[in-house]
MDAnalysis code that builds the backbone (N, CA, C; Angstrom):
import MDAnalysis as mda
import numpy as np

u = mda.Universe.empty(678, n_residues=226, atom_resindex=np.repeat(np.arange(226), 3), trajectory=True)
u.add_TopologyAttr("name", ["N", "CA", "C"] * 226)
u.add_TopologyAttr("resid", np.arange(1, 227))
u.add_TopologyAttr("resname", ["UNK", "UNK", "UNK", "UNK", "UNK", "UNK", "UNK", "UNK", "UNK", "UNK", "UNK", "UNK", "UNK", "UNK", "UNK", "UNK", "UNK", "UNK", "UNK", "UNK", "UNK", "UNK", "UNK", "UNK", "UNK", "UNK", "UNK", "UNK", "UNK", "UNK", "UNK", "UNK", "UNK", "UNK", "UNK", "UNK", "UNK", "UNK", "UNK", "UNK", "UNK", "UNK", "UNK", "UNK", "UNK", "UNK", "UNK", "UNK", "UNK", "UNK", "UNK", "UNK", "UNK", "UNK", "UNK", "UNK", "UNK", "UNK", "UNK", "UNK", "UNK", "UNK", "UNK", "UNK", "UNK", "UNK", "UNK", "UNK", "UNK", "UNK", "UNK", "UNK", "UNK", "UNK", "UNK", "UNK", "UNK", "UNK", "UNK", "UNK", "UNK", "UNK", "UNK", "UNK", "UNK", "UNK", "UNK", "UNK", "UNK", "UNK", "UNK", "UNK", "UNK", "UNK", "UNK", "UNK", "UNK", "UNK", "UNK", "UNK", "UNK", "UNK", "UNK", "UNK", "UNK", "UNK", "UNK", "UNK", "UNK", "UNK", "UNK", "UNK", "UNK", "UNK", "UNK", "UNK", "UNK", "UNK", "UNK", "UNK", "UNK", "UNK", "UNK", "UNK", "UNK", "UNK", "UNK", "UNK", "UNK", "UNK", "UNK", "UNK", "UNK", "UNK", "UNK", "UNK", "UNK", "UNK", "UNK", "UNK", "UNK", "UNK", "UNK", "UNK", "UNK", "UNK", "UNK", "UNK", "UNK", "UNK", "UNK", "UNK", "UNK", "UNK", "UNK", "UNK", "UNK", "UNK", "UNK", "UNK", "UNK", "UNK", "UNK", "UNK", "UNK", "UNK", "UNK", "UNK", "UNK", "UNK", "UNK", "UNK", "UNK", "UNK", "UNK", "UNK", "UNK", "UNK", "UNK", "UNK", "UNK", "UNK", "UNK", "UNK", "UNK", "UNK", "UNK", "UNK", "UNK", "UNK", "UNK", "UNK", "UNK", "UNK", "UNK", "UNK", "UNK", "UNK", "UNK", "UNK", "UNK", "UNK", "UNK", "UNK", "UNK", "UNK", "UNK", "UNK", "UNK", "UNK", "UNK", "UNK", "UNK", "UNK", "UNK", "UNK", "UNK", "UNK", "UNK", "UNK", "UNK", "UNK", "UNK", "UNK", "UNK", "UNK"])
u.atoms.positions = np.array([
    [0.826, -1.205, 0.000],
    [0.000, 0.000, 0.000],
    [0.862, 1.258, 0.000],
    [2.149, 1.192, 0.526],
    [3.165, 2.857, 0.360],
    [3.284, 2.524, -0.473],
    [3.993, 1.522, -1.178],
    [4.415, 1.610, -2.292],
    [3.574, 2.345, -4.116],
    [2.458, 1.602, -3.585],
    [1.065, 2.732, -4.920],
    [0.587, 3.752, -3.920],
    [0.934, 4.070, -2.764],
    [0.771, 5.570, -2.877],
    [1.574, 6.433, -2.885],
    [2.948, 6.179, -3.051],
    [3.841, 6.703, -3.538],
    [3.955, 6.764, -4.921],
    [3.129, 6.138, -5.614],
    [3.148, 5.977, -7.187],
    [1.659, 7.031, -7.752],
    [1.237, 7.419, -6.321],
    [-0.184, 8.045, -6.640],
    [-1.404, 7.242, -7.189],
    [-1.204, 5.548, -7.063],
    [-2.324, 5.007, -7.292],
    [-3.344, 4.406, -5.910],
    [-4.239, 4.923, -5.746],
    [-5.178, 4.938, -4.629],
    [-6.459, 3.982, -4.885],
    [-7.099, 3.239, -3.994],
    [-8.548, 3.315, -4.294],
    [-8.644, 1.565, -4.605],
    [-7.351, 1.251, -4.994],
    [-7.249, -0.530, -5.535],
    [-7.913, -0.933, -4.262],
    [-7.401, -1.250, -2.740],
    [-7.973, -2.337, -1.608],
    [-8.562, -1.081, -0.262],
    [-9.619, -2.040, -0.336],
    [-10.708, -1.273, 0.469],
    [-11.026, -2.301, 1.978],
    [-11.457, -1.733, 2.871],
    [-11.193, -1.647, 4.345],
    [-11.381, -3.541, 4.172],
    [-12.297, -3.788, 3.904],
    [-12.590, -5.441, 4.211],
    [-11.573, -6.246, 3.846],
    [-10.993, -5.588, 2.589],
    [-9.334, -6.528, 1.812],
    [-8.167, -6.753, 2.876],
    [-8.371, -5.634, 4.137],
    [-7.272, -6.174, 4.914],
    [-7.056, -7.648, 5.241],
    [-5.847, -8.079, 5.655],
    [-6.182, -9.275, 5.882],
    [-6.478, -9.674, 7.548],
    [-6.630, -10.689, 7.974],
    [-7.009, -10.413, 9.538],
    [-6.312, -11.448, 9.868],
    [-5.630, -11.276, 11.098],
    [-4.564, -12.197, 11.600],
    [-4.695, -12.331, 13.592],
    [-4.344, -13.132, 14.294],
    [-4.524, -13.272, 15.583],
    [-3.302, -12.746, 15.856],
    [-3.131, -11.523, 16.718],
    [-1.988, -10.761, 17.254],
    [-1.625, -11.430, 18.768],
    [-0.549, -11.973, 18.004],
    [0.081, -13.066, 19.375],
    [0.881, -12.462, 20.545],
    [0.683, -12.708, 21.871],
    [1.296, -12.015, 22.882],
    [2.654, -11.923, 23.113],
    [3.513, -10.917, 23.053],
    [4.871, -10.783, 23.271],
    [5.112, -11.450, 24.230],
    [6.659, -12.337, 23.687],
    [6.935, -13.311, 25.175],
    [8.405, -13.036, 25.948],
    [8.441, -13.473, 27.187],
    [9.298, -12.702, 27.527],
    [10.089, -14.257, 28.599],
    [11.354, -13.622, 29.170],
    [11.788, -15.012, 29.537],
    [11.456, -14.924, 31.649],
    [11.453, -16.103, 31.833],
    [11.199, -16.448, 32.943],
    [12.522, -15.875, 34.264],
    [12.275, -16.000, 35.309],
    [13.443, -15.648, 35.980],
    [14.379, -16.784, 36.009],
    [13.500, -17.921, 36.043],
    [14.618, -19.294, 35.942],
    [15.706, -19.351, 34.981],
    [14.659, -18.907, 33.756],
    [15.683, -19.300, 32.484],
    [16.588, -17.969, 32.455],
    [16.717, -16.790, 32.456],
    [17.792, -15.986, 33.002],
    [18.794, -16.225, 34.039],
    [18.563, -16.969, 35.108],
    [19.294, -17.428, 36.017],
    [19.887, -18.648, 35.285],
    [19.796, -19.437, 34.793],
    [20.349, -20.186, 34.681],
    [21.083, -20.292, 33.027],
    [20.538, -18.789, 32.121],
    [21.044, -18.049, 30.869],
    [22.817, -17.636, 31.330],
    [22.591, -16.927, 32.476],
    [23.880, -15.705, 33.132],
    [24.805, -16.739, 33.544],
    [24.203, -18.476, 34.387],
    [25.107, -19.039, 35.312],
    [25.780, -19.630, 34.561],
    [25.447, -19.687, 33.021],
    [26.414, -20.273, 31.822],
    [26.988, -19.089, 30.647],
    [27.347, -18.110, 31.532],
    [28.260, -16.541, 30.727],
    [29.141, -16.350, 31.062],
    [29.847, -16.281, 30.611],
    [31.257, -15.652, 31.005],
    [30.963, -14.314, 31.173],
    [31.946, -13.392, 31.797],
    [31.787, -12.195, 32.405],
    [31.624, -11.290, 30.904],
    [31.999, -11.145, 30.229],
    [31.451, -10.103, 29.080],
    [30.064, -10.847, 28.274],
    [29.952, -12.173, 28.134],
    [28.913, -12.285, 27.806],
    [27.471, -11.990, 28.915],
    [27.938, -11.928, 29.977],
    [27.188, -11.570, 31.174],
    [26.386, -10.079, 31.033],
    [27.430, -9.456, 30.675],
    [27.270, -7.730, 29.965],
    [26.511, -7.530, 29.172],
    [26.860, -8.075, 28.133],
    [26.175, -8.049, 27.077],
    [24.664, -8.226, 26.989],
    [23.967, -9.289, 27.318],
    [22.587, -9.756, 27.573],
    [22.432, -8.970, 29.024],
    [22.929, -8.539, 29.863],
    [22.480, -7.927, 30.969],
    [22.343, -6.324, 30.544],
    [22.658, -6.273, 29.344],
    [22.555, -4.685, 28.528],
    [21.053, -4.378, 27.946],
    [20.977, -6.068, 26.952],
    [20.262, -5.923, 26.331],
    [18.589, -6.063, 27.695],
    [18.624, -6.763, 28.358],
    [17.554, -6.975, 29.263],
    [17.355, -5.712, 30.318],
    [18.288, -5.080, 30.670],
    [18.212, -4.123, 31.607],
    [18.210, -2.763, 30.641],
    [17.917, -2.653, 29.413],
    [17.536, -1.151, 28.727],
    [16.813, -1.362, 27.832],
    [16.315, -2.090, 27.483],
    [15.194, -2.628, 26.663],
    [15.623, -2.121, 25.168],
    [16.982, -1.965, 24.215],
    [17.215, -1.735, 23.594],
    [17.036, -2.775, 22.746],
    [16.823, -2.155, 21.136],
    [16.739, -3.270, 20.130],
    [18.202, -3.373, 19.704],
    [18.420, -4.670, 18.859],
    [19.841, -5.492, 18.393],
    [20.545, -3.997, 17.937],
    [20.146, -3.388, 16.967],
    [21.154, -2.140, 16.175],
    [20.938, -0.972, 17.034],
    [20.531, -1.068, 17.982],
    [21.198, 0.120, 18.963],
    [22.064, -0.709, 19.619],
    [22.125, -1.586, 20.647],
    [22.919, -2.353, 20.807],
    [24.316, -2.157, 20.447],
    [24.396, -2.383, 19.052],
    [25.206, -2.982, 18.397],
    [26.196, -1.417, 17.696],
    [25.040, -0.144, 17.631],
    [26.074, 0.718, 17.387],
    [25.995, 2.085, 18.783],
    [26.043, 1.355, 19.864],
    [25.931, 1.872, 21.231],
    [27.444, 2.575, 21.221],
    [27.725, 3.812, 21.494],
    [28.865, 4.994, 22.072],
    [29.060, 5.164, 23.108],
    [30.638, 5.140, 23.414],
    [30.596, 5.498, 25.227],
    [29.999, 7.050, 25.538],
    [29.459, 7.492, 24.400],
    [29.596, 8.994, 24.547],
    [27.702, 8.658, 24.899],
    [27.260, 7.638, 25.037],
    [25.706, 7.303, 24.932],
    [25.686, 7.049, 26.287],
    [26.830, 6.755, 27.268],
    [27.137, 6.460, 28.557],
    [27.422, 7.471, 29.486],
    [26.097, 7.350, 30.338],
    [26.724, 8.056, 31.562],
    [26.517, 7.547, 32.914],
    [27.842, 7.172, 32.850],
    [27.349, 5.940, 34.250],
    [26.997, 6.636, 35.710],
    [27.525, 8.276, 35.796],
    [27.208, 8.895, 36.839],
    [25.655, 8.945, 37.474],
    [25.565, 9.501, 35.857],
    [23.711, 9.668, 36.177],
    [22.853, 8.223, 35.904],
    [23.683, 7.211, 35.674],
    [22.866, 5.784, 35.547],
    [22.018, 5.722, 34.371],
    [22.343, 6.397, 32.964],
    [21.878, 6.397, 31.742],
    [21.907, 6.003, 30.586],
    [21.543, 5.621, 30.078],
    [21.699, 5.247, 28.307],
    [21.144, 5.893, 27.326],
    [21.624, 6.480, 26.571],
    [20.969, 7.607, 25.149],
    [21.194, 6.463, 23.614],
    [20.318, 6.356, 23.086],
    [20.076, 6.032, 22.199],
    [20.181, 7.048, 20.634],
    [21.178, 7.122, 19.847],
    [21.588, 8.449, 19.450],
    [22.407, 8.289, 17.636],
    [22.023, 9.314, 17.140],
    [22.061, 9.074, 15.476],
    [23.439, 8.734, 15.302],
    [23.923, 7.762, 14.604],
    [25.581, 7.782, 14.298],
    [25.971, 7.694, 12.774],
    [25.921, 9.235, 12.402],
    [25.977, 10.134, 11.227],
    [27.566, 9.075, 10.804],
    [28.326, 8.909, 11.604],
    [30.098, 8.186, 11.264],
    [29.628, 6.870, 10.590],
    [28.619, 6.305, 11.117],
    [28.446, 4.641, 10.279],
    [27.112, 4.622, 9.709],
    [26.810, 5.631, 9.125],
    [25.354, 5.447, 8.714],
    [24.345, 5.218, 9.296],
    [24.275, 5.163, 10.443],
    [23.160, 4.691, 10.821],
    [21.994, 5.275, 11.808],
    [20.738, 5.475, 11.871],
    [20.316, 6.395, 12.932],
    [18.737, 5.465, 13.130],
    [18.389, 5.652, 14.666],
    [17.552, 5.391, 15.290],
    [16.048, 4.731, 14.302],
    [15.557, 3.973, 14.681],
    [14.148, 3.706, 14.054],
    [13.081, 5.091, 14.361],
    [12.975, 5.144, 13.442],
    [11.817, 6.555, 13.556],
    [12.477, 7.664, 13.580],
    [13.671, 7.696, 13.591],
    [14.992, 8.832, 13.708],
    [14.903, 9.563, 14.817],
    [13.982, 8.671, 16.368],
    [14.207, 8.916, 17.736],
    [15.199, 8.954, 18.196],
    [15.771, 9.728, 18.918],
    [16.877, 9.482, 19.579],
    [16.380, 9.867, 21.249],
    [16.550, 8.912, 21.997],
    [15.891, 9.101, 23.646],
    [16.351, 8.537, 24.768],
    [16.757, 8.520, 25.656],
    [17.180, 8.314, 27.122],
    [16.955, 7.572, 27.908],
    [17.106, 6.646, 28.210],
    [16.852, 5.268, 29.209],
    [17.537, 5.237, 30.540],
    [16.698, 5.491, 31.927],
    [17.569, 5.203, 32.951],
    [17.823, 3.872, 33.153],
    [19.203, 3.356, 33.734],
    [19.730, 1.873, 33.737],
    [19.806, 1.581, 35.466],
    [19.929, 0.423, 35.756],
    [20.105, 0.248, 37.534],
    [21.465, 0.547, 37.913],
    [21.369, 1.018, 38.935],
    [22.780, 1.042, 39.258],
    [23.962, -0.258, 39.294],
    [23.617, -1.454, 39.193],
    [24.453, -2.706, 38.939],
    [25.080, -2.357, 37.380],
    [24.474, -2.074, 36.578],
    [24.469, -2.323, 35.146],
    [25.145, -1.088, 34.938],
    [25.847, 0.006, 35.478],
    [26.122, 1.327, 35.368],
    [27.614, 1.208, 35.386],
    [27.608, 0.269, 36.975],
    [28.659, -0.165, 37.457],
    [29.761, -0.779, 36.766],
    [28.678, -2.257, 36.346],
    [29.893, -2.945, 35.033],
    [29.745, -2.437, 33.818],
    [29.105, -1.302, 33.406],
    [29.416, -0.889, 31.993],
    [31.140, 0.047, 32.489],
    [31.140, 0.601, 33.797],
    [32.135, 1.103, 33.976],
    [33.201, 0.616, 34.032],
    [33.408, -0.456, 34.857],
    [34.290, -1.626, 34.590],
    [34.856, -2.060, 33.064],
    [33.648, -2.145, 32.915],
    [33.823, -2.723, 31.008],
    [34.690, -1.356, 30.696],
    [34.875, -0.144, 30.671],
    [35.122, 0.509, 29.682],
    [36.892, 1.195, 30.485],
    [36.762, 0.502, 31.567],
    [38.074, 0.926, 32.049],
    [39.098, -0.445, 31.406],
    [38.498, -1.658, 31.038],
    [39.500, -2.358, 30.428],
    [39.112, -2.224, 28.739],
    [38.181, -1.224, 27.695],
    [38.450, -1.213, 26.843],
    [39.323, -0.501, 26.079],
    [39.276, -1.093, 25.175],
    [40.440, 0.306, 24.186],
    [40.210, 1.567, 23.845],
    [41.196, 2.434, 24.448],
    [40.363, 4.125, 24.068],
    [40.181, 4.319, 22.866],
    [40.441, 3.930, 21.773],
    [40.343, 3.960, 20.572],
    [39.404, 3.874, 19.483],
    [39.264, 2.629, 20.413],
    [37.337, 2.477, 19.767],
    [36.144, 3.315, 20.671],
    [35.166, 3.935, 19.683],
    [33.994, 4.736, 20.576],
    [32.954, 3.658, 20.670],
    [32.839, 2.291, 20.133],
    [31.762, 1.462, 20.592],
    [31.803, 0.746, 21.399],
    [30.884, 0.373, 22.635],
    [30.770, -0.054, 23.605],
    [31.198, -1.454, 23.498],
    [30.399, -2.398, 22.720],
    [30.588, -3.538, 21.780],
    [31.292, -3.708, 21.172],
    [32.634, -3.576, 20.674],
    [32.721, -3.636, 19.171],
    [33.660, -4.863, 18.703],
    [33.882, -5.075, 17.593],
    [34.701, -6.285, 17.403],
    [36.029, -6.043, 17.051],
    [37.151, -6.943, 17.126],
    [38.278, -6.811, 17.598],
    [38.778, -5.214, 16.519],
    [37.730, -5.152, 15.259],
    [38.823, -3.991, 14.428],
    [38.102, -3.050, 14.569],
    [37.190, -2.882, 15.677],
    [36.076, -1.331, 15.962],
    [35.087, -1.525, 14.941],
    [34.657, -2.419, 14.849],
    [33.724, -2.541, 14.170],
    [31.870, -2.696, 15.247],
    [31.034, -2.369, 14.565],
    [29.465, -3.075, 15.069],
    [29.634, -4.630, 15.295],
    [28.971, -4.834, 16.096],
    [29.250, -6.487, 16.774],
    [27.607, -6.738, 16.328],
    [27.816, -8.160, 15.504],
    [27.210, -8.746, 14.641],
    [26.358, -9.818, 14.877],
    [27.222, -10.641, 15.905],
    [26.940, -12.226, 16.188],
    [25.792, -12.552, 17.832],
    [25.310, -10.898, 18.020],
    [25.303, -11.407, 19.364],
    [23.933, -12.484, 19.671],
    [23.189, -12.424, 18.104],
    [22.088, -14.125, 18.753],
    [22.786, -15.105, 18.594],
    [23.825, -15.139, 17.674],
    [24.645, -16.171, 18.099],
    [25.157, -16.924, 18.791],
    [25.676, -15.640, 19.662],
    [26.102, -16.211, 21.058],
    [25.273, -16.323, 22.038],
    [23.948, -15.698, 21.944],
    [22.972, -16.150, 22.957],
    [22.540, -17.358, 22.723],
    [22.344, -18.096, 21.413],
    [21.998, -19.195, 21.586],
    [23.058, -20.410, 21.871],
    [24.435, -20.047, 21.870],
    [25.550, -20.866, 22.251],
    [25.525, -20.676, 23.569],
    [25.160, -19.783, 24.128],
    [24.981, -19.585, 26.023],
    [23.834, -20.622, 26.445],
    [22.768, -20.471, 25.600],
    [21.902, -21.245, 25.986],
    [21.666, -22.613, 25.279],
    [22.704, -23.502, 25.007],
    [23.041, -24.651, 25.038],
    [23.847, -24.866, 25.889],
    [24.937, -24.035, 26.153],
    [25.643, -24.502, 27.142],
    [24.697, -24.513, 28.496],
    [23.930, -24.094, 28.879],
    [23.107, -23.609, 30.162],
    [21.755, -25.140, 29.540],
    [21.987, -25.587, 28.843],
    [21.456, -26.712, 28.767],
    [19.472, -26.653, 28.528],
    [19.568, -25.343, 27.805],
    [18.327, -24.665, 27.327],
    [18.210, -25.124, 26.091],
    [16.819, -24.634, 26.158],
    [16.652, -25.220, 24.721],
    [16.842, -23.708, 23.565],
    [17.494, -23.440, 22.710],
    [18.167, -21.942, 21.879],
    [17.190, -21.897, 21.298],
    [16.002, -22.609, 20.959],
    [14.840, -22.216, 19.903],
    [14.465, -21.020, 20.469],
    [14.101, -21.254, 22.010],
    [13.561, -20.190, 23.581],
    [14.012, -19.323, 23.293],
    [15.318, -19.098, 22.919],
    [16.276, -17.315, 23.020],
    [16.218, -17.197, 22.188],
    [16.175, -15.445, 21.706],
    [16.295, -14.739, 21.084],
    [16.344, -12.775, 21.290],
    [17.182, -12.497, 20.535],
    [17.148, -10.526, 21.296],
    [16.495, -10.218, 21.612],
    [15.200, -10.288, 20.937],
    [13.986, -9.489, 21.333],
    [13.177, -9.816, 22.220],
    [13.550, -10.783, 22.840],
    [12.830, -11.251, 23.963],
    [13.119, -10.411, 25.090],
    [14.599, -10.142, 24.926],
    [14.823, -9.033, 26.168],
    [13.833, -8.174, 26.426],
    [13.990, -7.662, 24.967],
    [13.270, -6.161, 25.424],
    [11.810, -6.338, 25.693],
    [10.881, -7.530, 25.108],
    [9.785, -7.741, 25.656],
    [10.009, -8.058, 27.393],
    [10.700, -8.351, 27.685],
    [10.618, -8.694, 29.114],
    [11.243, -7.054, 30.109],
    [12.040, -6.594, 29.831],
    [12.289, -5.310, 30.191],
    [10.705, -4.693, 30.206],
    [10.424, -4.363, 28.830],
    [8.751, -3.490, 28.914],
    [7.611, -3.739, 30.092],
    [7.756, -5.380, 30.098],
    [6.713, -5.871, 30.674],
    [7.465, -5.975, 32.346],
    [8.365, -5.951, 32.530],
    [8.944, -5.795, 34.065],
    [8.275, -4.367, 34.497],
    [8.525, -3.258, 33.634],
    [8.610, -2.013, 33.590],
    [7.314, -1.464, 34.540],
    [6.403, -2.464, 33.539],
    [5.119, -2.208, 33.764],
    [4.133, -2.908, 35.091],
    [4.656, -4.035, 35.181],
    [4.722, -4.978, 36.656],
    [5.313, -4.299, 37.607],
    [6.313, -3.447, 37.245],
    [6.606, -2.566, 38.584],
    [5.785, -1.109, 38.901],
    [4.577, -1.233, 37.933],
    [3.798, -0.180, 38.201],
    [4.533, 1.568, 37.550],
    [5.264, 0.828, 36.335],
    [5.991, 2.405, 36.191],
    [4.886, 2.569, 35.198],
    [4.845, 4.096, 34.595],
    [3.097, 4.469, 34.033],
    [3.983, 4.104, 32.941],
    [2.749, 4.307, 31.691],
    [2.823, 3.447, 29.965],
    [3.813, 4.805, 29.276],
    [3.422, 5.940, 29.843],
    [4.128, 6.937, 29.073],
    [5.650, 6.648, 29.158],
    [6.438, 7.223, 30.276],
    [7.671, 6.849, 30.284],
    [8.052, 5.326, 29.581],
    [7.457, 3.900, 29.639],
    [7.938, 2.700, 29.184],
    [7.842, 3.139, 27.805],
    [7.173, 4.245, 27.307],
    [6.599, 3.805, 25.989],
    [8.257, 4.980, 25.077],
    [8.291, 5.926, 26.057],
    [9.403, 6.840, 25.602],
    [10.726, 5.819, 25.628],
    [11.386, 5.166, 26.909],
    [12.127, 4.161, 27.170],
    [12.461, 3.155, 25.725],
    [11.078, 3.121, 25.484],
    [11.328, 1.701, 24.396],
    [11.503, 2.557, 22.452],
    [10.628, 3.901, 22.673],
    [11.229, 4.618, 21.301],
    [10.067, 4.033, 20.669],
    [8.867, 3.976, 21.216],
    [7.848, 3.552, 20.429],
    [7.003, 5.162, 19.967],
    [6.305, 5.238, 18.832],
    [5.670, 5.807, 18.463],
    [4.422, 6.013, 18.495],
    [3.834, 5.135, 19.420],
    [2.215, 5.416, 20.030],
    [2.439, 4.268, 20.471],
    [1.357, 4.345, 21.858],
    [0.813, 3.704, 23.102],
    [0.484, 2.395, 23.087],
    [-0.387, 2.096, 21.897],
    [-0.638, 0.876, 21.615],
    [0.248, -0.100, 21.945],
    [1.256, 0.613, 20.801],
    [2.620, -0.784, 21.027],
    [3.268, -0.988, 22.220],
    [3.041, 0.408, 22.741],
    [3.482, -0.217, 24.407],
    [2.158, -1.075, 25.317],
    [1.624, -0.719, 24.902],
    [0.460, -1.282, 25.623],
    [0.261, -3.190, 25.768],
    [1.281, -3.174, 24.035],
    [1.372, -4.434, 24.113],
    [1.648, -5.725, 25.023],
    [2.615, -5.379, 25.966],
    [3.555, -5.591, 27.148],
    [2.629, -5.416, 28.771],
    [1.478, -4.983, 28.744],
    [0.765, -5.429, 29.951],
    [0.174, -6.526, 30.044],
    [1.179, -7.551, 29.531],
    [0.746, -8.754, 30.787],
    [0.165, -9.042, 31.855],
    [-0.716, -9.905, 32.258],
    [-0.909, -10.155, 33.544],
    [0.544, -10.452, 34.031],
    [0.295, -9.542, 35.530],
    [1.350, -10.218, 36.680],
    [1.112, -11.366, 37.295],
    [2.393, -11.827, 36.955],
    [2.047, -13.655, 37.882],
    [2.813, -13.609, 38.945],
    [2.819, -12.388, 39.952],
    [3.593, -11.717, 41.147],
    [2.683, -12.687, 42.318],
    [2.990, -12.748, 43.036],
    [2.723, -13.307, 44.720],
    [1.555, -12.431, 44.861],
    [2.173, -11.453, 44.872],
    [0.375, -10.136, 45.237],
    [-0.279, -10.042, 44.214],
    [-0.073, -10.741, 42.957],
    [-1.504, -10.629, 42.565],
    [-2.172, -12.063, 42.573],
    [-1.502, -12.845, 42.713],
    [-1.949, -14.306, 43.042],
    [-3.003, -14.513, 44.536],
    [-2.336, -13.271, 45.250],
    [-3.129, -13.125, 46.438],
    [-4.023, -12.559, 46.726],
    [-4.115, -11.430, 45.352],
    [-5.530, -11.043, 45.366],
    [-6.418, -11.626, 44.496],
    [-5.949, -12.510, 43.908],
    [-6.798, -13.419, 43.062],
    [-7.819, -14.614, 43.785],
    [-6.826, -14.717, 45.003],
    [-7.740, -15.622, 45.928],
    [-8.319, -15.043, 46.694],
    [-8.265, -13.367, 47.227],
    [-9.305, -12.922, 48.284],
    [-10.587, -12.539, 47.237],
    [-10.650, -12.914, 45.604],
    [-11.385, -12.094, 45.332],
    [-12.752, -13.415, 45.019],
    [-12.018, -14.792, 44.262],
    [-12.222, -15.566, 43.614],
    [-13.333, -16.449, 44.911],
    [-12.825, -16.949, 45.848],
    [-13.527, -17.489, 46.526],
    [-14.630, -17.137, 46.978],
    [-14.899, -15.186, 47.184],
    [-15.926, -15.096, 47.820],
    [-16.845, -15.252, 46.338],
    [-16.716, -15.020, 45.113],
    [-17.566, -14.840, 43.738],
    [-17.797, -16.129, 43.696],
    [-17.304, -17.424, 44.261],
    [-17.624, -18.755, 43.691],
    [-18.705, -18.778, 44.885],
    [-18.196, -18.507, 46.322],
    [-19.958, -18.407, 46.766],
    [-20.863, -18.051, 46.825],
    [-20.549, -17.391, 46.260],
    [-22.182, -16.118, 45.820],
    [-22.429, -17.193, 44.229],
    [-21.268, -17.377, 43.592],
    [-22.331, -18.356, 42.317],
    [-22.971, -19.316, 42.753],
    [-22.199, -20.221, 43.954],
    [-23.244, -21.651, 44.455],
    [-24.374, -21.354, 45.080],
    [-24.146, -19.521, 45.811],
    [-25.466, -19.093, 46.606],
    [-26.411, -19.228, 45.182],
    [-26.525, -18.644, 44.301],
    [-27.292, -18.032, 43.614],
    [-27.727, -18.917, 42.308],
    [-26.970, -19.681, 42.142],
    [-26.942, -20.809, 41.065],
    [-26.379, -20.739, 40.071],
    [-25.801, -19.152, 40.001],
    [-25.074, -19.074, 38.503],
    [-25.777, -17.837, 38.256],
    [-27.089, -17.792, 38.406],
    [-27.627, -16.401, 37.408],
    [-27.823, -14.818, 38.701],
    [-27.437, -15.225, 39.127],
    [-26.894, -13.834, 39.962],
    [-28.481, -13.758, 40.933],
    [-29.209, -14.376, 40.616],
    [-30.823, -14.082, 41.519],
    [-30.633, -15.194, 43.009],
    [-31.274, -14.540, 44.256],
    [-31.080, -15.086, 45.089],
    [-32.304, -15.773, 44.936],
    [-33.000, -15.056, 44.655],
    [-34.796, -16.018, 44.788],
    [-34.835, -16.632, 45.920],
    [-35.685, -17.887, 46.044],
    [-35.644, -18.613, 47.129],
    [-34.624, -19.237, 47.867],
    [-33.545, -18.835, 47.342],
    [-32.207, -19.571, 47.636],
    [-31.708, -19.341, 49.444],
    [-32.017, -18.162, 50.042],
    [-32.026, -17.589, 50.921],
    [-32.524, -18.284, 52.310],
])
């Protein structure tokens, strides 16, 4: 459809021609399988996936991330155009992510043993964009005795969004965080919480509604039931 309306031809497929598809729920990884993702990393591969999960960044920010995008003082990550390798932001956003203070820490670490030479956080041995990293997530997660179909990048960032939001942070900020362009797509990522407290209010709520259905029979009338 851009493509003929960029050609100025209009009017060919009309609202019903869309096609209709079941919009499947973003999945995100468990705490187990992270724990037991990290307990088979070596310390930079540790970084790496603890980058991608703790800033909810996609693979090519990632991948052309600047120490100059780093500020470990203020506990931040900028997401930012890099005019030097061609390349700039989806939507040509460029926006700000606060990081935890753990993840601030070893990016600092990380950059006191890298080479001043190179400006990418990542990069491969000749300063280059680092390429391979589902690669190596799914070689982490064989070694960790997972199954690699399970992993993949983007799972991070579905699980970042949806943490985001389990921790009660509002949709606006997650939605700026992630560089989305309307709400919806963040919206995507409210999961039910499968937290302890909401499991617990699931049972102060559930039991009393199942006796009021056996009071009542199902159709909500007490009638003679009383």
């Amino acid at each position: 459809m851009t493509f003929l309306k960029a050609q100025d031809i209009r009017g060919l497929a009309k609202k019903h021609d869309w096609p209709s598809y079941t919009e499947e729920e973003p999945e995100i990884y468990e705490q187990e399988e992270l724990d037991k993702l990290f307990a088979a990393c070596d310390t930079t591969e540790r970084l790496w996936f603890e980058f991608f999960l703790m800033t909810g960044e996609r693979e090519q920010e990632v991948m052309h991330c600047h120490w100059l995008d780093i500020n470990c003082t203020a506990a931040t990550v900028r997401v930012t155009h890099k005019p030097d390798l061609g390349w700039t932001p989806k939507a040509y956003k460029e926006r700000e992510i606060p990081i935890p203070a753990k993840l601030a820490a070893s990016l600092k670490a990380w950059k006191s043993k890298s080479g001043k030479a190179c400006p990418l956080v990542f990069p491969t041995a000749g300063c280059n964009p680092k390429l391979d990293f589902l690669d190596c997530l799914k070689a982490a997660a064989e070694r960790a005795k997972l199954n690699k179909e399970d992993f993949w990048l983007h799972k991070f960032r579905a699980t970042f969004a949806t943490r985001c939001l389990w921790a009660g942070v509002d949709l606006r900020p997650v939605q700026l965080w992630l560089g989305h362009s309307d709400i919806e797509s963040t919206m995507r990522y409210l999961k039910p919480s499968r937290s302890q407290q909401t499991w617990d209010k699931v049972n102060e709520i559930l039991p009393g509604a199942l006796a009021f259905q056996n009071l009542t029979g199902g159709d909500g009338h007490l009638g003679n039931r009383l």
